[in-house]
N, C-alpha and C positions, 0 to 999 in steps of 0.2 A: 742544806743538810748533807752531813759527809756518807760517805755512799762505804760503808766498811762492812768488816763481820762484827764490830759491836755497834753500830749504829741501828738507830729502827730505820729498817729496811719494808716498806711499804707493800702489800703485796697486788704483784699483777696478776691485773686480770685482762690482758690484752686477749679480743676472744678472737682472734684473726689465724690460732694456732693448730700446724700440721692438718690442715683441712677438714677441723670439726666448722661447722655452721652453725653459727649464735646468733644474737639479737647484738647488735653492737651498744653498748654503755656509751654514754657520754663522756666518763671518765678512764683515764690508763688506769690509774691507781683509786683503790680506797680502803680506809679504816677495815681493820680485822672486824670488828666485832659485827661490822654490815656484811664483809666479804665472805666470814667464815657462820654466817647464823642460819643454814638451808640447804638443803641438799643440791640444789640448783646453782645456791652461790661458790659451797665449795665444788663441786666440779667446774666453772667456772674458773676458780682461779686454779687448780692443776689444768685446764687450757695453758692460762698463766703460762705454768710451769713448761709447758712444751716449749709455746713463743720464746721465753726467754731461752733454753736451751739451744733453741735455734737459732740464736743471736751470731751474727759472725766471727763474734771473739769466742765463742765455744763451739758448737757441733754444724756452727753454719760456714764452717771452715778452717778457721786460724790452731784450731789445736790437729789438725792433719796437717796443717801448711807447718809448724812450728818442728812438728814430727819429721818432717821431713826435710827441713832448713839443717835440723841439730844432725841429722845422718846425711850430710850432703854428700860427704867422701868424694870430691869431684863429678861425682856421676849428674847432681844438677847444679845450679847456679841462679844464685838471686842477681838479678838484673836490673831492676825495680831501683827509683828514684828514694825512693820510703826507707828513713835510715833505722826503724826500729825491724822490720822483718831484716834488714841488714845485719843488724849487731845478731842477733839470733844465729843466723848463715854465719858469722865472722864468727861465732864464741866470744864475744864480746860484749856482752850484755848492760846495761848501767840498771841502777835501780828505782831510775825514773821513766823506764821505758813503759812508755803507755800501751802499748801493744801488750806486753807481761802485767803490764796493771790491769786493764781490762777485764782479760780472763780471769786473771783471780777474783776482782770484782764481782764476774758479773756468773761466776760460776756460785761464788757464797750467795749473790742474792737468790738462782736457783734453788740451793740447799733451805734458803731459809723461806723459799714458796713451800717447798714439802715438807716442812717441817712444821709449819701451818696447817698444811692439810691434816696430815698424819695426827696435829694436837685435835682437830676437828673431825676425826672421824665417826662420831658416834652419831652427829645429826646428816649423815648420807645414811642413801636408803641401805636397809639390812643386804636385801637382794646384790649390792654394789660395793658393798664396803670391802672386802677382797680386793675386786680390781682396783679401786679407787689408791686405796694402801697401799697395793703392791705396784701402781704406776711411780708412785711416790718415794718409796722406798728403789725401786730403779734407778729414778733418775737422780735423788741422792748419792747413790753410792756409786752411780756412773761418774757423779761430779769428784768425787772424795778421788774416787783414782783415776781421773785425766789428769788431777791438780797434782798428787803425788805423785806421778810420771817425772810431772815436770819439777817441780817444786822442792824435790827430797832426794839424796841420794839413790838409785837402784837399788831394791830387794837383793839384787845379786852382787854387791856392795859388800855384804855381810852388816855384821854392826847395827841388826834392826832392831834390839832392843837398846841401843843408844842414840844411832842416827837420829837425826829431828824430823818429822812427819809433819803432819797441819792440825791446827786448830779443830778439834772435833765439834761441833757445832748442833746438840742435837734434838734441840728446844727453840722453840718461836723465839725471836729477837725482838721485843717488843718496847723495852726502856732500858737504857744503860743506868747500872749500879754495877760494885767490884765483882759480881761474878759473872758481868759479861767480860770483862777480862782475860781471855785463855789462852795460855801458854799451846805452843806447840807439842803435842803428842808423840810416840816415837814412829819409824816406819813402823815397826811391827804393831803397835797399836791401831795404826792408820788402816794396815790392809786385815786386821779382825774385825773393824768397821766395817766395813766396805763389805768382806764377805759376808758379816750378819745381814747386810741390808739387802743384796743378792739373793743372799740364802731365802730368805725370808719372801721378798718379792718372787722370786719362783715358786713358791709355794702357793703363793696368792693369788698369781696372776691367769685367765685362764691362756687355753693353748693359743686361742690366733685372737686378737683384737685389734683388726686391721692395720691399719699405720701406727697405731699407739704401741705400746711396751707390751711383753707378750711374754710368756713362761718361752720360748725357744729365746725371744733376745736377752733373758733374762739367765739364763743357764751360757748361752754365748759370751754375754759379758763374764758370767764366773770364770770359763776357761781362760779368758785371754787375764785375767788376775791371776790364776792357778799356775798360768802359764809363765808370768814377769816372777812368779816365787819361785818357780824350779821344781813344782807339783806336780812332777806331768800324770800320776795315777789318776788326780782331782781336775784334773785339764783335758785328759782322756774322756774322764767318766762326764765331766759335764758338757765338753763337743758333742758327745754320743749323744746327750738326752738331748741337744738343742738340733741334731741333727733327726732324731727320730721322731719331736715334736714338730720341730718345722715340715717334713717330709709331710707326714701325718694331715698336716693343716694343708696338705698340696702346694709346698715349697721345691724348688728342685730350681737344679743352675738353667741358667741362660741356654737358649740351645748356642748361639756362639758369645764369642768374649765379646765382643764390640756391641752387644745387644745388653750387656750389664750393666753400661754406660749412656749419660745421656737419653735418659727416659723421662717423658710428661706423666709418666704413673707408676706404680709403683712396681718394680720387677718383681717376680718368682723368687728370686735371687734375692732378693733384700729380705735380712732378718730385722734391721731396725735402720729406717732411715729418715735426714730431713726434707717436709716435705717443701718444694718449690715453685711457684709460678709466679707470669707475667703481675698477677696479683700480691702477692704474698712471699715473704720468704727470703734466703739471705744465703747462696753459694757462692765465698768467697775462694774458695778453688776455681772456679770459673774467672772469677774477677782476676786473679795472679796468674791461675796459671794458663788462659786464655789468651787471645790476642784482638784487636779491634772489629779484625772482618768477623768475629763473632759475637761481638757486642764485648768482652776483656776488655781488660788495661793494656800496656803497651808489649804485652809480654815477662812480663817480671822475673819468671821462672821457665829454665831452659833446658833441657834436656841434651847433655852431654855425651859424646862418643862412647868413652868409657863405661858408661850405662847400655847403650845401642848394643854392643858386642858380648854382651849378655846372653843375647839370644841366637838361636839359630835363624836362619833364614826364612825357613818354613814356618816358624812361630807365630800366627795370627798375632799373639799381643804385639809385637815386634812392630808388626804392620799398622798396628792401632796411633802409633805416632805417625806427627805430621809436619813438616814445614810451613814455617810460617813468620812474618815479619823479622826474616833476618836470621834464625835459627829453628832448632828442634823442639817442638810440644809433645806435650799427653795429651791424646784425644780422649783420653779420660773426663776430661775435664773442659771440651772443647764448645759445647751449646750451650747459649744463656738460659735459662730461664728453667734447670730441669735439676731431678729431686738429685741428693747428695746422699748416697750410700754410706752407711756408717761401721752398719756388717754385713758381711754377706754369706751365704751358705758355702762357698767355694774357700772360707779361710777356715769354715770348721770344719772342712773335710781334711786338711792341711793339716789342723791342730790334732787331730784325732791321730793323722798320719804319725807326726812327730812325737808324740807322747806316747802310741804303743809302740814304736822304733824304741823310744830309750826305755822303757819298762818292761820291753819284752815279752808285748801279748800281743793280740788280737781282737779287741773288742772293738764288736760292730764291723770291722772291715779289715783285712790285711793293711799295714803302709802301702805296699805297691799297689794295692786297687783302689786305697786313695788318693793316691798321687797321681795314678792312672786318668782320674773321672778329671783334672782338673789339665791334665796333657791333652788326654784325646779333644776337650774340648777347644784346644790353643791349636789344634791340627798337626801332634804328634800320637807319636804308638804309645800304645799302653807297654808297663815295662813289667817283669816278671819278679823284678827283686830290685830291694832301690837301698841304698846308704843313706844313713845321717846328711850326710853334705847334697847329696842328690834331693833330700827332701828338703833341706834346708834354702837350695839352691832354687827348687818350686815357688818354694812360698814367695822367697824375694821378688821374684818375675811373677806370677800371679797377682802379690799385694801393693806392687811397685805404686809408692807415691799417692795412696791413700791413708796416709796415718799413721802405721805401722813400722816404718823404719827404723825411725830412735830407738825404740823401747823394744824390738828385736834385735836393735844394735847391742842395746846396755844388758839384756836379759844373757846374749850368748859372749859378753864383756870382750866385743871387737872395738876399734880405735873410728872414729872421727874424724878425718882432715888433722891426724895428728894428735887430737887429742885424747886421752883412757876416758873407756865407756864411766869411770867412775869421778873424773876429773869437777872441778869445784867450776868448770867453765860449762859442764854437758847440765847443767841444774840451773833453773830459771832463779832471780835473786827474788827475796820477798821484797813488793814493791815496796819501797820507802817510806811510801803516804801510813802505809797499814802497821808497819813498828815503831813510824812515830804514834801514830794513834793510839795503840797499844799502849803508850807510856812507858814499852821497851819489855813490854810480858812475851810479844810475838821475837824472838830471837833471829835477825837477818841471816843466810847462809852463809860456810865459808867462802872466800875471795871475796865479798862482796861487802 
């Protein structure tokens, strides 16, 4: 069976996900109508929905490894035998790269677990159906804008009511006839999606619901959308609530930077993360950008001078790299077997910075006292008044090589190893498999 967005996509119920405890099934996969008839079986299969999120090809690495291949700008280097994370690093992508396949794959079977739930809401308990929907709607419109990151030209592109977007998908996939069929949508359609589903899942969701999705990671996710639009009032105002919600549930940063990293449980710091252990789980950041003596691959990805001279001296993050088989690592990413931050509260203090910087307020915080909270903690002085570029200059060091690269590349429209943040090479190509399947309704991107 072909694994597409118009095929029937079976739904999982892998119960092994982000550290809920279940009764294990005998089966990965079963029939809706068994999966979806109980309060017990759909919560079940939103476990599902985690597991698969958590998959490598999505949030259990390769969409922060890709993020940060496509902004390499010298500063790192793919090393790595593996010539698909290669084409990626190169801007050279083919459209049978199984690495780009993958994720699109495996992020639409996501889409279309929540999309199951969501048709099944009415038989979860009254008490639950909130959270239930609003995990749902999370992790849908989480998936709609990783994939348009990669997938569609930049918001900041202009041309979002022509530009091509993705296939909006927003019904169970349960038999193919012509209206599983669906043409690509535009950007601008794509990111009205996406904020409805946000919208919506904060609304739903309550404030702390431990490792799962949570009204603060659900307002964090809006910002950093509001943010790729050039919204900063709506990027402001939604860091603030994810920062005053998370605060609230007794969130607060790390007391140092290297303590944010490489944790068996789950930081203070993390507003949404995947969970990992020797059991369970899939940090493929570890796996590349690690090296043997800590259970890595050979090194794959390196850490470049040009990157190093970033910092100043006294900059703990600075300190947080490390040598090792033959070059420079991120200790970010240096212990096997521990959870994979996805957001952290130290980039909404950032966001909030940078959006009342260019709107010219103050909510919730000065820029400089929040730029301030994320220096003094790297082991520099708090600053009295800070520029655009000084904040901008935070964030990179702060978010360095966690996901954020590319799409703070393409958002503030800087260059690539060469190439414009808008170029037809910084955009993943639709895999191949999916417009032939299509029968040519899904439209391949320019250059490709």
């Amino acid at each position: 069976m072909k694994r597409n967005i118009i095929a029937i996509t079976l739904l999982s119920v892998i119960v092994a996900s982000c550290g809920k405890k279940l009764d294990l099934l005998p089966q990965q996969s079963v029939a809706e109508e068994v999966a979806l008839n109980s309060d017990a079986n759909v919560k079940k299969v939103l476990n599902g929905a985690y597991d698969a999120v958590s998959d490598g090809d999505l949030y259990g690495g390769n969409l922060m490894l890709f993020a940060e291949l496509l902004a390499a700008n010298d500063e790192i280097r793919w090393e790595g035998t593996f010539n698909q994370p290669r084409e990626v690093w190169l801007k050279a992508m083919l459209t049978t790269n199984a690495y780009v396949r993958d994720t699109w794959l495996e992020a639409y079977d996501v889409i279309n677990i929540c999309n199951n739930i969501i048709s099944a809401i009415g038989v979860v308990n009254s008490a639950d159906q909130n959270r239930v929907k609003g995990e749902a709607l999370f992790l849908r419109g989480a998936m709609y804008f990783e994939l348009v990151k990669l997938f569609a030209k930049p918001y900041s592109a202009g041309n979002v009511s022509t530009n091509k977007g993705l296939p909006l998908i927003l019904a169970p996939t349960r038999g193919i006839d012509q209206s599983s069929y669906v043409q690509r949508s535009t950007v601008e359609q794509t990111y009205t999606q996406i904020i409805a589903d946000l919208t919506e899942a904060e609304s739903l969701l309550p404030n702390n619901n431990g490792v799962y999705a949570s009204k603060y990671a659900a307002a964090g996710m809006l910002s950093r959308v509001y943010l790729q639009m050039e919204n900063y009032p709506s990027a402001r105002d939604a860091a603030d609530r994810a920062i005053t919600v998370a605060t609230g549930a007794g969130k607060s940063l790390a007391g140092t930077y290297a303590a944010a990293f490489n944790n068996s449980s789950n930081s203070a710091e993390y507003l949404f993360a995947m969970q990992v252990s020797a059991q369970d789980g899939t940090n493929n950041m570890h796996l590349f950008w690690s090296i043997p003596a800590y259970g890595g691959r050979d090194g794959d990805v390196s850490i470049q001078a040009s990157h190093l001279a970033l910092y100043t001296a006294s900059d703990a993050r600075l300190a947080l790299f490390y040598t090792g088989a033959g070059d420079v690592r991120s200790g970010k990413w240096q212990q096997q077997y521990r959870i994979l931050p996805i957001m952290r509260l130290a980039e909404m203090y950032l966001t909030r910075a940078e959006a009342n910087f260019r709107a010219g307020t103050s909510v919730g915080a000065t820029p400089a006292q929040d730029v301030s909270r994320t220096r003094q903690r790297a082991g520099l002085s708090a600053v009295g008044t800070v520029t655009l570029a000084e904040i901008l200059a935070e964030r990179k060091l702060e978010l360095a090589h966690e996901g954020q690269g590319v799409h703070d590349l393409k958002r503030l429209k800087q260059s690539a190893d060469g190439f414009a943040y808008d170029a037809n090479e910084m955009v993943f190509p639709i895999p191949q498999r999916e417009v032939d399947a299509s029968r040519g309704v899904i439209a391949q991107n320019p250059g490709y």
